[in-house]
C-alpha positions as a printed Julia matrix, in Angstrom:
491×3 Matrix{Float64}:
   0.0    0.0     0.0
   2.78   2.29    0.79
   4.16   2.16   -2.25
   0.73   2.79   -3.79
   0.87   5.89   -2.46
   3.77   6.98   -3.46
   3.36   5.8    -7.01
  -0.39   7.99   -7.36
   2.09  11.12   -5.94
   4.42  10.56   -8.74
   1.68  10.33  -11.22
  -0.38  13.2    -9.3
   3.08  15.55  -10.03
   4.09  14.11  -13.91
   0.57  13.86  -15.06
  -0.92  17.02  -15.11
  -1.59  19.09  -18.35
   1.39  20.98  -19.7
   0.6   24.86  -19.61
   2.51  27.64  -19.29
   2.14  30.2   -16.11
   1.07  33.82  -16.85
   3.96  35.5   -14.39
   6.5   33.69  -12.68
   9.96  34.57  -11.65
  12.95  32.14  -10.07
  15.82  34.66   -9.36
  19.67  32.98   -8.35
  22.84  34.62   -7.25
  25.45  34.03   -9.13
  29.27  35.32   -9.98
  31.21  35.0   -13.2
  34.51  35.99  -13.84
  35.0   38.72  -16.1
  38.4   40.28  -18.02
  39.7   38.85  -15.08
  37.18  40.55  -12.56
  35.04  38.86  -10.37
  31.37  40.39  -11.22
  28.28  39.23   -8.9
  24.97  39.25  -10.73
  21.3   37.44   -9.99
  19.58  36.07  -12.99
  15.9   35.83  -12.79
  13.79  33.0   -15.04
  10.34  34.12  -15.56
   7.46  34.56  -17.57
   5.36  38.04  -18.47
   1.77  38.39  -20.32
   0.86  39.53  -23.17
  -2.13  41.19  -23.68
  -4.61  41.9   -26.28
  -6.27  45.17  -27.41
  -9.08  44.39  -24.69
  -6.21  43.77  -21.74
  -7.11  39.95  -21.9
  -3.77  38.16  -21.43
  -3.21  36.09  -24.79
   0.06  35.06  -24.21
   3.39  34.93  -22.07
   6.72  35.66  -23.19
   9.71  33.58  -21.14
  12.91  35.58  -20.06
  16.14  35.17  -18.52
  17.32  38.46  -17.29
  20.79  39.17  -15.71
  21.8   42.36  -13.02
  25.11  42.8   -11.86
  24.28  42.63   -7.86
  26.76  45.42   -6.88
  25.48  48.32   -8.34
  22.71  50.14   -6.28
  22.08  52.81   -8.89
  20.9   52.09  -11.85
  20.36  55.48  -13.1
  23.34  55.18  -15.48
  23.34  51.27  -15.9
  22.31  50.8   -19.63
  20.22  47.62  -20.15
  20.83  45.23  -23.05
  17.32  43.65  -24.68
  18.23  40.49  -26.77
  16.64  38.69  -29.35
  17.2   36.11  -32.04
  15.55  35.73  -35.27
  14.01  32.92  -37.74
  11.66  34.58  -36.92
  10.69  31.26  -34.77
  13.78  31.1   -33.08
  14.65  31.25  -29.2
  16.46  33.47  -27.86
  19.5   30.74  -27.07
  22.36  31.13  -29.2
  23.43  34.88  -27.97
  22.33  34.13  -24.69
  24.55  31.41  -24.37
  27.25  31.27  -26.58
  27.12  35.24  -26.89
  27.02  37.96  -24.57
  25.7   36.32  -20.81
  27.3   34.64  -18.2
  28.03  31.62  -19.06
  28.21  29.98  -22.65
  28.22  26.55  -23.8
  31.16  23.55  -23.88
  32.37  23.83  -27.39
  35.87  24.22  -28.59
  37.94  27.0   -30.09
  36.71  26.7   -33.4
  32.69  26.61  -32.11
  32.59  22.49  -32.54
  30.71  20.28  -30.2
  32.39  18.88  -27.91
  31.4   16.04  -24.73
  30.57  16.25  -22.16
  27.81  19.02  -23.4
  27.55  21.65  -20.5
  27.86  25.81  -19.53
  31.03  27.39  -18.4
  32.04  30.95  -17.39
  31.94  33.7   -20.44
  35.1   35.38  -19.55
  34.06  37.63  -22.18
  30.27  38.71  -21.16
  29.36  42.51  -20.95
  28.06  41.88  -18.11
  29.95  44.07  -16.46
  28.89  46.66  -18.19
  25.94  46.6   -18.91
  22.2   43.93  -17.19
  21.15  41.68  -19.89
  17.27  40.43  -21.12
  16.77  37.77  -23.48
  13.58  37.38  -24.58
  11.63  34.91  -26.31
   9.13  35.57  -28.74
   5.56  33.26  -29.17
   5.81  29.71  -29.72
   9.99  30.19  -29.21
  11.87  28.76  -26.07
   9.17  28.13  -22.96
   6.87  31.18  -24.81
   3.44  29.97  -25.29
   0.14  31.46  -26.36
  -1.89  31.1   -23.5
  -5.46  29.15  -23.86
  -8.72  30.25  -22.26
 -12.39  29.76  -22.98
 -13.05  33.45  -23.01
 -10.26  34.6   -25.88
 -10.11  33.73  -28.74
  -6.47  33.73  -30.23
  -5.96  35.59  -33.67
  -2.5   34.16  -35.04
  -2.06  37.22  -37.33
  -1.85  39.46  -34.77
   1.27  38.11  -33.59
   2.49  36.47  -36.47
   3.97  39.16  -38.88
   6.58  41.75  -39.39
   4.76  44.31  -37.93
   2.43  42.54  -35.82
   5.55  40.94  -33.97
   7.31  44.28  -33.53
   3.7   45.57  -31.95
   3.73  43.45  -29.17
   7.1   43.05  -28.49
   7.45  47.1   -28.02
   4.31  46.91  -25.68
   5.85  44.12  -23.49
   8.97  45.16  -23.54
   7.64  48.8   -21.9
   6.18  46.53  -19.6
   9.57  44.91  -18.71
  10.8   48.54  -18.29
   8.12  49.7   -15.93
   7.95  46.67  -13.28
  11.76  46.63  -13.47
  12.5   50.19  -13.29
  14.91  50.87  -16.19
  13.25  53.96  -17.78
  16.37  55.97  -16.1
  18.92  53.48  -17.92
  20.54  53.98  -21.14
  18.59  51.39  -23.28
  20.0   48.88  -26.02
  18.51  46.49  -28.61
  19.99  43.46  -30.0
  19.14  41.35  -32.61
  20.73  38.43  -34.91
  19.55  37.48  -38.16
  16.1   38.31  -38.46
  16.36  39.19  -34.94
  17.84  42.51  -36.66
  15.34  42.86  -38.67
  12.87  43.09  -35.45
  14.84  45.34  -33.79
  15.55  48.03  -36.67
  11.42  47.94  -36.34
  11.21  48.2   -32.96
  13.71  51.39  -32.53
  11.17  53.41  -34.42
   7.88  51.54  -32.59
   9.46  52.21  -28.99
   9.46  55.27  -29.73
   6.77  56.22  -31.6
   4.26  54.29  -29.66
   6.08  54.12  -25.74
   8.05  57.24  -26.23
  10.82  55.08  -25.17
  14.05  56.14  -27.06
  17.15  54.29  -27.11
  20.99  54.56  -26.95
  22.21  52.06  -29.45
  20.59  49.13  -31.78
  23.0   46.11  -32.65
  22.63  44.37  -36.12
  24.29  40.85  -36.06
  24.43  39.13  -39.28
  21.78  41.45  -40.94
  18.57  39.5   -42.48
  17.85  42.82  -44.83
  15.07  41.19  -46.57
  14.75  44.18  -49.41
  17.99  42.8   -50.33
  18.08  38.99  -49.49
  16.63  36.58  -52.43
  15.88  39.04  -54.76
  17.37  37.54  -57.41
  18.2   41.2   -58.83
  21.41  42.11  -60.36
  22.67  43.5   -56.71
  21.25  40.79  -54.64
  23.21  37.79  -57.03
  26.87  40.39  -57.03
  26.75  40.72  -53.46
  27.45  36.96  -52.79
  30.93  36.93  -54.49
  33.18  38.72  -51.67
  31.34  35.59  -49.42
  32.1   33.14  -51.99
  35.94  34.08  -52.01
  36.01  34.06  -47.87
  34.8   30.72  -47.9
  37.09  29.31  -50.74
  39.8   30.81  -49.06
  39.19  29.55  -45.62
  39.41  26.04  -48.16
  42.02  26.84  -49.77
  40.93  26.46  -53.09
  41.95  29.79  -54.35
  44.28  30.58  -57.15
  47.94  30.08  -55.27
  48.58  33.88  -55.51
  45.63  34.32  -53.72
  45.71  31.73  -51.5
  48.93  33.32  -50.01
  47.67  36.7   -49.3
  45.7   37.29  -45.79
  41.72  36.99  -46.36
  41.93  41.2   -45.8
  43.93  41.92  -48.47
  41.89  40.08  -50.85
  38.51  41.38  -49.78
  38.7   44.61  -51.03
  39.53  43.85  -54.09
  36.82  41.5   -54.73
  34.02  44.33  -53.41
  35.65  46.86  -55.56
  34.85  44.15  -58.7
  31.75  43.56  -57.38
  30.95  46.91  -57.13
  32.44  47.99  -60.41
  31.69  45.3   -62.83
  29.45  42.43  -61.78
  27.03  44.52  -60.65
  26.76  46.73  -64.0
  27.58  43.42  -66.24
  24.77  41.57  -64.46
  22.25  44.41  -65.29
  22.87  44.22  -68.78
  21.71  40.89  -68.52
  21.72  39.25  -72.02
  22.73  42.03  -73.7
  25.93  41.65  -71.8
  28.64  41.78  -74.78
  29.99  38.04  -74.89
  33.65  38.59  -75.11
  32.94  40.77  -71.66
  30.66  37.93  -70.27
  33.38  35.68  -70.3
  35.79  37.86  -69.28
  33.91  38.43  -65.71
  33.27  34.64  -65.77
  37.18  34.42  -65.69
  37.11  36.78  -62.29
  33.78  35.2   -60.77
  35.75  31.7   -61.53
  39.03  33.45  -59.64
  37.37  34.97  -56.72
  34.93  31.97  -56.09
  36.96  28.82  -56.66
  34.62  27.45  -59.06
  34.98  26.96  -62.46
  34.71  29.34  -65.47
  32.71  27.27  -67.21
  29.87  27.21  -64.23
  30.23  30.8   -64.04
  28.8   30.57  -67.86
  26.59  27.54  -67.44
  24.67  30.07  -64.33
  24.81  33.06  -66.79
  27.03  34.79  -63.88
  24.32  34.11  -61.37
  25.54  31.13  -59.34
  23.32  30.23  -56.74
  24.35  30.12  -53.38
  22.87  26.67  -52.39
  24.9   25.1   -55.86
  28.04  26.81  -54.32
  27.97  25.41  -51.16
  27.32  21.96  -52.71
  30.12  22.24  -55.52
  32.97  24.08  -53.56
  34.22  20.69  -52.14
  32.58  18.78  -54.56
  35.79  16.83  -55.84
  36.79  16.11  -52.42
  33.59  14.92  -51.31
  32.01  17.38  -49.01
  29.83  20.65  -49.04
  30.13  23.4   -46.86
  27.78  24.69  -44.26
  25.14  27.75  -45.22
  25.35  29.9   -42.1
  28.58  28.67  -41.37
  30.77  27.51  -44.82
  33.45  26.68  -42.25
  31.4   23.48  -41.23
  31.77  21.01  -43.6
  28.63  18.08  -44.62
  28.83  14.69  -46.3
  26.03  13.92  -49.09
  24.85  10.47  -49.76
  25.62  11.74  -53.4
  28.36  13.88  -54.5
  26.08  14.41  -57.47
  23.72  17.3   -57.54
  22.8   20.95  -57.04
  22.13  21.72  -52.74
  23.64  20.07  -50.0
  21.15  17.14  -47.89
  21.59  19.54  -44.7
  22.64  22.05  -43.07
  26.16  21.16  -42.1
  26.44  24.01  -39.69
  23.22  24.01  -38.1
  22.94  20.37  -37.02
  26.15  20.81  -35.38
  24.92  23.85  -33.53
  22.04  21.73  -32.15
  24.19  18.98  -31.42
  25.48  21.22  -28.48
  23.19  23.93  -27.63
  20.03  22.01  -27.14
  21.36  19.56  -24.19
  23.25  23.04  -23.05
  20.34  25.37  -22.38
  17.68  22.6   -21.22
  20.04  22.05  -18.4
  20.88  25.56  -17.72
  17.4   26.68  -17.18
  16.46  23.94  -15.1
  19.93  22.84  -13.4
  21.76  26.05  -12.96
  18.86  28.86  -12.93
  16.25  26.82  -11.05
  13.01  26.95  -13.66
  11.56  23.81  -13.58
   8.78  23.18  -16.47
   7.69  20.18  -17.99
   7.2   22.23  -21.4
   9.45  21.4   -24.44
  11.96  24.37  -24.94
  11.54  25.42  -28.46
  14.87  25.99  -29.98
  12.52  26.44  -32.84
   9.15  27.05  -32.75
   6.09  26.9   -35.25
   5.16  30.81  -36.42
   3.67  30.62  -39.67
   2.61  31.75  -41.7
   3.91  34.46  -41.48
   3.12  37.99  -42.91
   6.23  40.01  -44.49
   4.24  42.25  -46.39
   5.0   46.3   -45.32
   8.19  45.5   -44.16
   9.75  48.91  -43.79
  12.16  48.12  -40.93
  14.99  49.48  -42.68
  12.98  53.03  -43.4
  12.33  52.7   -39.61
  15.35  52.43  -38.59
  16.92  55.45  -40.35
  14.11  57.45  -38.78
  14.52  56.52  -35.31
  17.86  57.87  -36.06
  17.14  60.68  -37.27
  14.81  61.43  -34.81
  16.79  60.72  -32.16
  20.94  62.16  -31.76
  21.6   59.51  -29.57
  20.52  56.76  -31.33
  23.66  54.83  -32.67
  24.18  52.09  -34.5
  26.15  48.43  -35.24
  26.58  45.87  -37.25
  28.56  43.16  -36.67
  28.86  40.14  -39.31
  31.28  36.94  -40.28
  33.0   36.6   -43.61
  31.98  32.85  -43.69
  28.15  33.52  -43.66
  26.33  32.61  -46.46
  23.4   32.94  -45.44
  23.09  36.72  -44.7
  26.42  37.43  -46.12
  28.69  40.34  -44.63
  28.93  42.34  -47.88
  25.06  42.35  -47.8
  25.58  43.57  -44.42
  27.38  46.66  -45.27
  25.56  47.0   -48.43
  22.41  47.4   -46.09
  24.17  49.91  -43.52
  25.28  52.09  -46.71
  20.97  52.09  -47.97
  20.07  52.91  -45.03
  19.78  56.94  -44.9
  20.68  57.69  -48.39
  21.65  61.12  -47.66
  24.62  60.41  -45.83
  24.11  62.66  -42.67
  24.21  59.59  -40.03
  27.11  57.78  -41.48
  29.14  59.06  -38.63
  26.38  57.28  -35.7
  27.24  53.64  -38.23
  29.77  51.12  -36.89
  30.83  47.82  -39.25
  32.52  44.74  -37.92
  33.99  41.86  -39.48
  34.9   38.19  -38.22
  36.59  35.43  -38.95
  33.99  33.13  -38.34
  30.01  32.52  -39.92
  26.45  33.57  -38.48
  27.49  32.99  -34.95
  30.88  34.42  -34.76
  31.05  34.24  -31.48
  30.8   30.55  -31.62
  34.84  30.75  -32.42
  36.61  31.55  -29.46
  39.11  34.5   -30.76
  35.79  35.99  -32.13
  33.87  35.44  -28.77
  36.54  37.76  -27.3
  36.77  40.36  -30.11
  32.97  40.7   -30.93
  32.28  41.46  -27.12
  34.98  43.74  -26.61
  33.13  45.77  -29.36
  30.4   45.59  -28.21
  31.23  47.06  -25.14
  33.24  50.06  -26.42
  29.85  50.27  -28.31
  28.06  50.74  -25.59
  30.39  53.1   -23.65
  30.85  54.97  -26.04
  27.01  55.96  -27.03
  26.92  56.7   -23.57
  26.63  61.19  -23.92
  27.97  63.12  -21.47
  26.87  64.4   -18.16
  24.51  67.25  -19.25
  25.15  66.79  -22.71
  22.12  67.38  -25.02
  20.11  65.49  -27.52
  20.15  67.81  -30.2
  21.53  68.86  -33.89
């Protein structure tokens, strides 16, 4: 009988319906070891609503959100608000591989490695600045949340704008209970995650009269730009395509011996100069000059000339990650071409998977599952959504770029970064900087733009020498779109 009792206990605590709670918080006290400093911090695990246009909570968004424990005025703290992108993707990888505390057991080079676990960021900014990551719908432990009395409209949540809407709202909401209107104020984003945030200068302000300090672009998803398949979309590829092929080395020798910054520039200057005008002429191009740039696409890419041809100049990235290593028997990764995949067919135009990606899993999922419940004390049966389901999803009226340039220019402090690696191919660096150069045309705020370049893909951080450089600018970022004492916001 006794062991009855027990066994309807065990079933009374494991078989209950999974939900998600509206509010809760676990905070933990923690210290972490920073350019050599010791910094103590709490991190608090929680949940906060969101509401609908009749104040009926619809939703709760899941956080992780780090204060250093020794400051007692927060007045001139700034606060750091992070998100990913997909756009169904949690807000893990900076979180823990990035700018917080601790980061996941990988080695130098951003591999997996076993035992899977969380050590010390050495590197955090911690100590300079408390830290949010936040978790859209449907991503991490975010859930919508189910009652008999709402009724949940997906498109209101689900959307360029619609996403930025009530991510402003519940971020003033984070603001308010946690008393950071006095703070200098930051916004992060990777991937699309930059494309929420470029959005969400303008719609802090605009709607919350909440202006910030400085917006953070990593690896750029600039979707007037991406997958076009315009002249400049296609041209902007090639300075990726010779970063990866070097990084093979299966350049031209003379090119192979030169550093990877010597040759850049030379390749965006081409790109610039004459793919971009030869692919506009499209088949009009003169066909003594067609071949003649299919010479330099076939010398900058480490293809060959003749595929240059075959793809009328425009080679796909998806056949170049497939064909690069073709002859020795592997493709390269997408958002990563330093990760290298095996095909059950050298044959063929794409790569089977994402070579990178599956790797990234491979180490991050075990990583934060036991960091939330293990190290930070939240304890949920829900499934942590590394990835969740968001779609579909509306892109139409996506004028985040526009938005962005007027949050700037309606606000002197407003500064901005971008930081991107040479290996991505996804959301490639030269789009990057081809995005920070559209985006006020006239050339007034070029001064309040920052550009920075790794050695590494999507995740730079992910390789350990870029982990330390990416941070430390990041942090001179942040101190130094810090104004003044007394200085004013004005032209």
């Amino acid at each position: 009988m006794r062991y009855l009792v027990i066994l309807c206990c065990i079933c009374s605590l494991y078989g209950q319906n999974r939900s998600l709670q509206q509010e809760s918080a676990v905070t933990t006290e923690h210290q972490v070891t920073i350019n050599g400093k010791i910094i103590p911090y709490t991190a608090t695990a929680g949940t906060q609503p969101v509401w609908n246009s009749s104040d009926k909570v619809v939703a709760s968004l899941f956080y992780t959100y780090y204060q250093r424990s020794d400051i007692k005025n927060r007045t001139n703290r700034p606060l750091l608000i992070s998100f990913n992108g997909g756009p169904g993707s949690a807000s893990v990888w900076m979180h823990i591989a990035y700018t917080g505390p601790r980061i996941l057991k990988v080695d130098e080079e951003g591999f997996p490695v076993q035992p899977y676990g969380i050590k010390e960021n050495p590197y955090s900014v911690l100590d300079v600045a408390d830290i949010v990551y936040v978790n859209p719908i449907n991503t991490g432990y975010s859930r919508f949340i189910k009652t008999s009395d709402v009724k949940i409209d997906k498109k209101k949540y689900f959307g360029v704008n619609a996403d930025i809407r009530y991510l402003a709202e519940w971020i003033n909401t984070f603001v308010t209970r946690n008393n950071r209107w006095l703070s200098p104020k930051y916004i992060i984003g990777e991937s699309y995650g930059a494309t929420r945030v470029s959005g969400l200068a303008l719609a802090l302000q605009n709607s919350h009269w909440m202006y910030l300090n400085g917006v953070i672009l990593v690896s750029p998803a600039d979707y007037k730009v991406l997958r076009q398949g315009n002249p400049i979309s296609v041209a902007l590829n090639l300075p990726y395509f010779t970063a990866a092929a070097w990084h093979h080395k299966v350049l031209d020798k003379k090119l192979q011996e030169k550093d990877l910054l010597e040759i850049l520039p030379v390749v965006e200057k081409f790109t610039l100069e004459e793919l971009i005008p030869a692919l506009a002429q499209g088949g009009f191009l003169d066909k003594n000059k067609k071949k003649q740039i299919a010479e330099k696409i076939a010398l900058y890419s480490g293809l060959s000339v003749q595929t240059a041809l075959q793809y009328n100049l425009r080679i796909p990235t998806s056949f170049f990650w497939k064909d690069l290593l073709r002859e020795k028997g592997f493709t390269v990764g997408r958002l990563d071409s330093r990760y290298r995949g095996l095909d059950r067919e050298d044959a063929g135009n794409r790569p089977d998977y994402n070579a990178e990606l599956t790797s990234w899993l491979h180490s991050f999922t075990p990583a934060i599952n036991y960091y939330l419940r293990e190290q930070l004390n939240y304890k949920t049966d829900l499934s942590y959504n590394m990835f969740g389901s968001v779609h579909p999803w509306d892109r139409s009226n996506d004028n985040t770029r526009d938005n962005l340039r007027q949050a700037m220019a309606q606000n002197p402090n407003l500064r901005v970064m971008i930081q991107s690696g040479y290996y991505d191919g996804a959301t490639t660096y030269f789009n990057a900087k081809y995005t920070m150069w559209q985006i006020d045309p006239s050339g007034k705020l070029q001064n309040r733009f920052r550009f920075e370049g790794y050695r590494s893909g999507h995740m730079m951080y992910l390789r350990y020498e870029d982990l330390k450089s990416s941070n430390a600018h990041l942090r001179e970022f942040i101190e130094n779109s810090i104004p003044e004492k007394q200085q004013s916001a004005k032209y």
